[in-house]
Each structure stands twice: as structure tokens, then as C-alpha cells.
N, C-alpha and C positions, 0 to 999 in steps of 0.2 A: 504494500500500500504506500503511494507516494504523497508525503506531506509537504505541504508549501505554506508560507505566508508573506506577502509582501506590500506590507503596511498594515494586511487584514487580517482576521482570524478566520482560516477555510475549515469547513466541513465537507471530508467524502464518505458519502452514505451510498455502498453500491461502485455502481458508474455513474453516479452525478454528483457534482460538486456544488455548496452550498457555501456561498461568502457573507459573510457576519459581520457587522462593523464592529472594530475593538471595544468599544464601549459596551458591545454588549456582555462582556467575559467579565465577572464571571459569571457562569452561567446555573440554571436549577438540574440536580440531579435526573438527567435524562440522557440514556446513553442507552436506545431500542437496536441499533445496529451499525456497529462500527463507526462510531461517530468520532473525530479526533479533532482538538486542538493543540494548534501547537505551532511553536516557536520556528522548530525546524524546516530547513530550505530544501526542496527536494530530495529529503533525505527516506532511503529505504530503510523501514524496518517491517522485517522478518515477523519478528513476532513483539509484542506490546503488550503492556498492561497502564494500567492507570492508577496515578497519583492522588491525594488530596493535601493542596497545602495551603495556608490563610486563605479557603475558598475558593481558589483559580485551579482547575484540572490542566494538568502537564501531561505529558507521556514521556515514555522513558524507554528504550532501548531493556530488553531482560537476558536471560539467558535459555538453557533448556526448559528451566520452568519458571512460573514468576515471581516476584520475592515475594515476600509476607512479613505482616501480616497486608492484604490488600481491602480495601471496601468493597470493590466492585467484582462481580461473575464475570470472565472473561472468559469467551468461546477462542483457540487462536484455530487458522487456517483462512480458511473460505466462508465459514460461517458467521453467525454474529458475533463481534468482538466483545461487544458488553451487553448485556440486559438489566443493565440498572443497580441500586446500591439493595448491599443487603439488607433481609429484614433483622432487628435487634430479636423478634420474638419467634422466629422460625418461618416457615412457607406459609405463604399467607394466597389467598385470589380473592382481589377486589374488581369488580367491576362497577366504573365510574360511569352514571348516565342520566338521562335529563337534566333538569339543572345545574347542577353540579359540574356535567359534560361543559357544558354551555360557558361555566364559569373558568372549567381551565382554557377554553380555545380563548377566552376574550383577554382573559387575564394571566396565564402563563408566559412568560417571558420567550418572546420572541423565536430567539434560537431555538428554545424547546417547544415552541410550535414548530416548525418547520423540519426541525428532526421526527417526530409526531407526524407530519406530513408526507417525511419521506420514506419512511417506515409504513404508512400506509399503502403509497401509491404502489411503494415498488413491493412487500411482502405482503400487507393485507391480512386478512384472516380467511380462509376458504368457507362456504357454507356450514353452519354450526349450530349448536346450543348453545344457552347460555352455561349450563350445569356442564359442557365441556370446558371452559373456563374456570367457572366459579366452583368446581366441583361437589357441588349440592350443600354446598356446606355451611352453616349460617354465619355471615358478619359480624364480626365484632368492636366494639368502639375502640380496642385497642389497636385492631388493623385500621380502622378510618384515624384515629390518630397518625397512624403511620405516613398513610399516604395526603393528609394535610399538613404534617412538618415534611414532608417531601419538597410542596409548592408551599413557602410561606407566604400568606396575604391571597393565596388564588381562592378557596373557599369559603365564605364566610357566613354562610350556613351548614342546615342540617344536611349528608353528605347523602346524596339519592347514588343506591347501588341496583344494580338488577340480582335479584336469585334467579335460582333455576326452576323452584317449585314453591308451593306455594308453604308448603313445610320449611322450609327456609327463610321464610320472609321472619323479620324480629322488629321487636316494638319497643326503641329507645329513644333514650333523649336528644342524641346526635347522628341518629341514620334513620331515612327513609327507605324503605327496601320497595322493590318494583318487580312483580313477575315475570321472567322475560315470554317473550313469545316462541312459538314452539321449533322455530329454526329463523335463522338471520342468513342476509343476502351476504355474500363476498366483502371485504371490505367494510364490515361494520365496526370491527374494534382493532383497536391500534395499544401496543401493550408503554405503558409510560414506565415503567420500574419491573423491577423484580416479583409477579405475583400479582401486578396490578394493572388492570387494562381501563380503557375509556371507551365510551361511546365515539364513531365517528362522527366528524360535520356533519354530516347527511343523514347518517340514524338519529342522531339528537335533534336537528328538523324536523324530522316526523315525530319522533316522540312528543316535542313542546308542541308540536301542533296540533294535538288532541285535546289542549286547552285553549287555543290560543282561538282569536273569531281569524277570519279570511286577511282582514288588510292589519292584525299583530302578526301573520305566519307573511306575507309579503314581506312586510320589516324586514321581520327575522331572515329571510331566506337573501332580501339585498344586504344587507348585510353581512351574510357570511360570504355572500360573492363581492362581496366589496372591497374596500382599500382603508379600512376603519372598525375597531370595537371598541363597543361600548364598553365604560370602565368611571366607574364612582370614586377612584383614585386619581382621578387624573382631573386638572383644575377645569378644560372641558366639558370632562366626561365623556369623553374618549379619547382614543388612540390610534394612530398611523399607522397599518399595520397592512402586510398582504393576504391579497384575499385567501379563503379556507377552502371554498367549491367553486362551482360554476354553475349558471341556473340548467345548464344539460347535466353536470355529473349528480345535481336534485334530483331534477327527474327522471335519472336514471335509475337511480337508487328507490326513489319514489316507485316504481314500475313493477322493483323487484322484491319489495315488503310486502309481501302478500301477510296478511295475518298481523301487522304489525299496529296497533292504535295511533289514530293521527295520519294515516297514511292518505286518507279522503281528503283531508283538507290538505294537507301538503301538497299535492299533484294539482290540486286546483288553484294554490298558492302560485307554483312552479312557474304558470302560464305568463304570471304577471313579474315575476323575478328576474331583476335587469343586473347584470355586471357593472364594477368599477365605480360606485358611489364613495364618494369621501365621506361625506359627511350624514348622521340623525337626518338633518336641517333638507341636506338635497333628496336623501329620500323620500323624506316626507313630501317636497316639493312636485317629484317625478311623480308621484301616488294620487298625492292630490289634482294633478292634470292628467294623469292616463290611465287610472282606473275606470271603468265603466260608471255610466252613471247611478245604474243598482246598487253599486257600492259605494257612491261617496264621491267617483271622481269627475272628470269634466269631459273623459272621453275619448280626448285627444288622439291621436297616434303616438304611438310609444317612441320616446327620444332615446338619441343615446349619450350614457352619462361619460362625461369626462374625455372626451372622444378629441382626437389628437387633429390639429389643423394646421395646413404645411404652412410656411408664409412663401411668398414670391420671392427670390433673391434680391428681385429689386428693391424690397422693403425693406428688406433684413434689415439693413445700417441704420434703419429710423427706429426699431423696436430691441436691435440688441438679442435677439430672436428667433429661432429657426422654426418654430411652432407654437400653436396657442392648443391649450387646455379648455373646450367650453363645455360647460358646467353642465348644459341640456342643452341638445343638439338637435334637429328637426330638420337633418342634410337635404332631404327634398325638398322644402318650403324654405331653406337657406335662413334660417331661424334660430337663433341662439336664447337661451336665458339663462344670465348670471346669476346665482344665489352669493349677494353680499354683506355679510353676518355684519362688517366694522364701517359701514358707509358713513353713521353719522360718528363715528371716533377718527379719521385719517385726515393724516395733513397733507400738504401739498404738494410733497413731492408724491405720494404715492395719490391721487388727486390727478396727478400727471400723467402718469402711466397710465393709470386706465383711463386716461383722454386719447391716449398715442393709439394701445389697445383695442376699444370702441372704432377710432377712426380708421385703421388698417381694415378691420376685419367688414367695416361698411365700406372702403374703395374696393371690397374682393367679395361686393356682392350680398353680406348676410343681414339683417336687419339684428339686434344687438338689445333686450330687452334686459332691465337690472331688477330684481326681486329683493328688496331689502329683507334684513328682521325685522323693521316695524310693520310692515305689508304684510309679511307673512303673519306675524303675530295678530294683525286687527284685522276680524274676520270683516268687514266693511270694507276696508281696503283692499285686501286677500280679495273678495270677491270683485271691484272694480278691474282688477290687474286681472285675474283670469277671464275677464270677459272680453279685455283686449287681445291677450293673447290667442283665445277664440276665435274673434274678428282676423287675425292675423293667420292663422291655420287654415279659416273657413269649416270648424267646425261647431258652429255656435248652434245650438239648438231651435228647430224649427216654432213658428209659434204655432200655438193650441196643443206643442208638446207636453210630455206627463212633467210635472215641476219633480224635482229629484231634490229640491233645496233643505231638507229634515235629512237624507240620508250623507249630504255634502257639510251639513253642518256635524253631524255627527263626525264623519271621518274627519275631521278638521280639529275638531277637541280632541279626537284618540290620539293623533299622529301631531298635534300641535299646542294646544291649552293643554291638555294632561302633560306634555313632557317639561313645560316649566317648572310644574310643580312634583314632577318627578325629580328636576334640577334641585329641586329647593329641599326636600329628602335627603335625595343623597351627599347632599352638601355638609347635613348633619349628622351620616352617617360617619362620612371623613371625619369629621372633629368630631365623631365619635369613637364607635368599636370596629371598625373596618377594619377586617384583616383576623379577627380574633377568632379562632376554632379552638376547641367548639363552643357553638353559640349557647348563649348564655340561658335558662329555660324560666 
């Protein structure tokens, strides 16, 4: 296996290589399959074990066998090199899912999502039980302790596991147990440690989606195909992050959950599931114009979010710019809509930029419409500005049509007056207990 760094910290997982910026080292105890960092420039080694020192995992060149004492299981050859740190209490099987699932994808550090990721794509799990995992055997709070001082601060509730039977399920203060269903599609769990697995992106979709109505499972579903999670730690409340699925690898998976709860409304979530949102703010934005009118939205034709736009060479020199990023894109109507969160905060020089910005992309043809937060947030305004942009699409609803304004105002509170005061929540959860397992009862 050949290790490199050169300024970065690489991960080869496989035959793919995963670059990490240094900042993110060190990183949370996840090593599903061969995963290294390290210092080292091209350098061959044969066989490896792993270190743990003030926190930052090294690798180290061994000999016939590995020294000791070591933390981690190391497979050497062709197989997997590590499967994670031991347990203190013996062999344990957790399986991590619904909510819980949901909280490490959003909230696990980075690098160990995307090893999670790469350990899905390329090994997977083949068609299964859950009781092949979990070995029928019932959860106990001192294995979910385990695997929450694993991720510190990733769950901060009660830890949702699947069993395999129903004789397994147990009734504690910090586990919610869940029956699994009676076989799972390829690729539902991704093992994060030694004895303890997760729901995948895509099973944990369907699963929240047996609770969730149609335009919370849309959310959910742009969202994990997006460029962003949600995260109550973060001053946000959320986070930069690459996406988890794709709205085909949903409904793929959607397709092939036969038996699984949640699975009806995920597939019909699917439909409306767009890639590459950044932001809560733009989803909601795309939602609220391209959902159906049944459900709250205005109808639109579905745009594409964040969608990449070349510039002319001849413009370059005046924008410093080889592409623009528009936010919703409407490429056959040559229609753009900004979502700009800081309009009434910016000064002047950044005032200027999006003068230069605006003005290029109207000499190249597109019309250029700006959605502030206050627009968004006042459902009066909100409604003035989408009836423009109607006018501008030419999908504005015929007269003597059925009035849909009860079902538009609804979707507008779910996706927009409620996440204020979701903001306002979580903002006291931070300067509260955030991060504390197990939760207090």
C-alpha cells in the first residue's frame, strides 16, 4: 500500500484515494478498511499497524508480527487492515439506526464520514438480517456507552439500535430498540468500529420516513444529497459538508426495501429530491416553488440547484472568474434566483461584486432575480416575489383555478416559520447539554 502526503492528509481505502485537509487530523476512531494517515512520502509498507499518540493516529512500519500492546484489530495482506478500536468489555454488535443513524452522518466528523462512505460503496453489506449482525442478542447500555464515547458530541440522545427479534428489543433509559425487518437490501449497513454497525444514508431515509409527512422526507432526502448538515453545534446550524447519496442511489435503495416501514413515502419523497443544495434556506426555497400545488408548492418546473455557469473569456478580466454558482437555475427560461441570507448586513465592497455578478450574467442573457431573508421570512412578501417569478416562468395559475393558498401557507410554516424557532431551540440547547450521553431522564 502506497502512502503519500503532500501538504494533505490522504486516505486509501481500496483503489480510491481520499484527500482530507490537515485540519481535519485528528480524527474519531474509524478505521472500517484500510484506512491510513500518515506522514510518509511514497513510502511502501508491507505490513502496518497502528498507533495512538496525544490523539493523532500515525502508522508505523512492524515487523513479522505487530508490536503490543496495540488498540486496534488489524487484518494484514489484502484484506481489511483495521476494523476499528477494541471493545474494553468484550465482543459486542450494535446496530446504529434511525435517528441516531441520522445523527452520526450529520454530525461525525468529516473524515469519518467519508471512510463510512467508502467502506460502503466499495464493500457494503450483501442481502441480510439484522440478527446476522446483531446476533439476536439484546443491547446493553454499556455497549451504547461504548459506541457514544467512540463519537464524542455525535449523539445526544436516546441511542435507536435495531434487534433482530422482537425478544430482543429492551426497555431502558438510554436505548430505543427497533425490530429490524425481515431481510435488508445490499448496502444497508456500513460497520463504524469493532462490533458496531450503522444504518446506511439511504436505509435511514426510509426508516425517518415513516414518521416524517411528504415535504419533512423531501428535506430530508435534499439534504443528504446535498452539500450541507444540519448540526445545532454549529453557530449556523449547519455545516459544509459533501453530499451522503444521490436522489437515484434513494430510489434505488427505495425500490429495493420491500418490507421495510417508511418505504411508501420515501419513493414518493424521491421524485421531488434534487442534488447539491447548500443551504436549510435554499431548500426550502426550491420546495416552496417546485413542489406541486397539493402540496404547498407553486408548481414550477424543477430548477437546478447550484449549477455551474461558464463565463465568456471575454468577461473573465471584469469578474476575476471563470464560473458563477446560481443558486436556482431555470436553464430553459435563462432564469436564475439568488437566495441572499446577508443583503441587509454587506458593505460595499461586497455591494460591488454582486453589481459586476448580476450585470455579466444579464449581458449573457439570464434574467437574475434576488430572494432575500426578509422575503423569505414574510409570508406577504414571500408571496408577492413568487408570483413574479410565476409571471416570469409563465406558470402562474389559470383563473377560476382551485386556490391551493391553506396548503402553501402550510408548507411555508413547516419549511420556514417553524425553522426559526427550531433556531431558537437549538441555540439553547448549545449553551446547554449538547453533546452529553446519555441523556439525562
Amino acid at each position: 500500500m502506497k502512502l503519500a502526503r503532500f501538504g494533505r492528509a490522504y486516505m486509501r481505502i481500496g483503489a480510491t484515494n481520499y484527500s482530507i485537509p490537515s485540519s481535519d487530523v485528528p480524527i474519531s476512531p474509524l478505521f472500517t478498511c484500510g484506512i491510513v494517515l500518515t506522514p510518509f512520502k511514497g513510502q511502501q509498507l508491507p505490513q502496518a499497524c497502528f498507533r495512538q499518540e496525544e490523539g493523532v493516529r500515525t502508522c508505523k512500519t512492524v515487523g513479522s508480527k505487530p508490536s503490543a500492546p496495540r488498540p486496534f484489530d488489524v487484518i494484514e495482506g489484502s484484506r481489511r487492515l483495521s476494523v476499528g478500536p477494541r471493545w474494553r468489555g468484550g465482543p459486542m454488535a450494535l446496530v446504529v439506526s434511525h435517528q441516531s443513524a441520522l445523527e452520526f452522518w450529520r454530525r461525525a466528523p468529516e473524515s469519518v464520514v467519508a471512510a463510512a462512505l467508502a467502506e460502503l460503496r466499495q464493500c457494503g453489506t450483501p442481502q441480510l438480517r439484522v440478527c446476522d449482525l446483531q446476533g439476536g442478542s439484546k443491547p446493553s447500555p454499556v455497549e451504547a456507552q461504548e459506541v457514544a464515547n467512540l463519537f464524542p458530541c455525535v449523539f445526544t440522545g436516546n441511542l435507536h439500535v435495531l434487534v433482530g427479534t422482537s425478544a430482543a428489543r429492551v426497555r431502558r433509559a438510554c436505548i430505543v430498540s427497533h425490530v429490524g425487518a425481515a431481510s435488508y437490501p445490499p448496502g444497508s449497513f456500513v460497520r463504524i468500529a469493532s462490533g458496531a454497525w450503522v444504518a446506511s444514508p439511504e436505509l435511514c431515509f426510509v426508516q425517518l420516513s415513516q414518521k416524517l409527512s411528504l415535504a419533512r422526507a423531501v428535506e430530508l432526502g435534499t439534504e443528504l444529497c446535498g452539500r450541507y448538515r444540519k448540526d445545532s453545534r454549529q453557530e449556523k446550524g449547519m455545516a459544509t459538508a459533501w453530499p451522503l447519496a444521490t436522489p437515484e442511489s434513494l430510489a434505488c435503495y427505495g425500490e429495493q426495501a420491500k418490507g421495510i416501514y417508511g418505504r411508501k413515502v420515501a419513493l414518493k419523497a424521491c421524485r421531488y429530491t434534487v442534488p447539491s443544495s447548500r443551504s436549510p434556506m435554499e431548500t426550502a426555497a426550491y420546495m416552496l416553488f417546485a413542489l406541486p400545488r397539493t402540496y404547498g408548492g407553486r408548481n414550477t418546473s424543477v430548477p437546478q440547484l447550484n449549477e455551474r455557469i461558464d463565463i465568456p473569456a471575454e468577461v473573465r478580466p471584469v469578474t476575476n472568474s471563470r464560473y458563477f454558482e446560481a443558486d436556482l437555475l431555470w436553464p430553459q427560461q435563462r432564469l436564475i434566483v439568488e437566495y441572499d441570507s446577508k443583503q441587509e448586513h454587506v458593505g460595499s465592497e461586497r455591494i460591488a461584486r454582486d453589481a459586476v455578478r448580476k450585470n455579466v450574467l444579464t449581458s449573457m442573457g439570464y434574467t437574475v432575480l434576488t430572494l432575500t431573508t426578509r422575503q423569505l421570512f414574510d409570508y406577504g412578501e414571500f408571496c408577492r416575489f413568487a408570483r413574479m417569478l410565476e409571471s416570469h416562468l409563465g406558470t402562474a395559475p389559470s383563473r377560476g383555478a382551485k386556490d391551493f393558498a391553506p396548503e402553501q401557507r402550510a408548507l411555508w410554516e413547516t419549511l420556514v416559520a417553524r425553522s426559526s424557532l427550531s433556531s431558537q431551540r437549538e441555540r439553547a440547547v448549545r449553551q446547554g447539554r449538547s453533546g452529553v450521553w446519555p441523556p439525562s431522564v
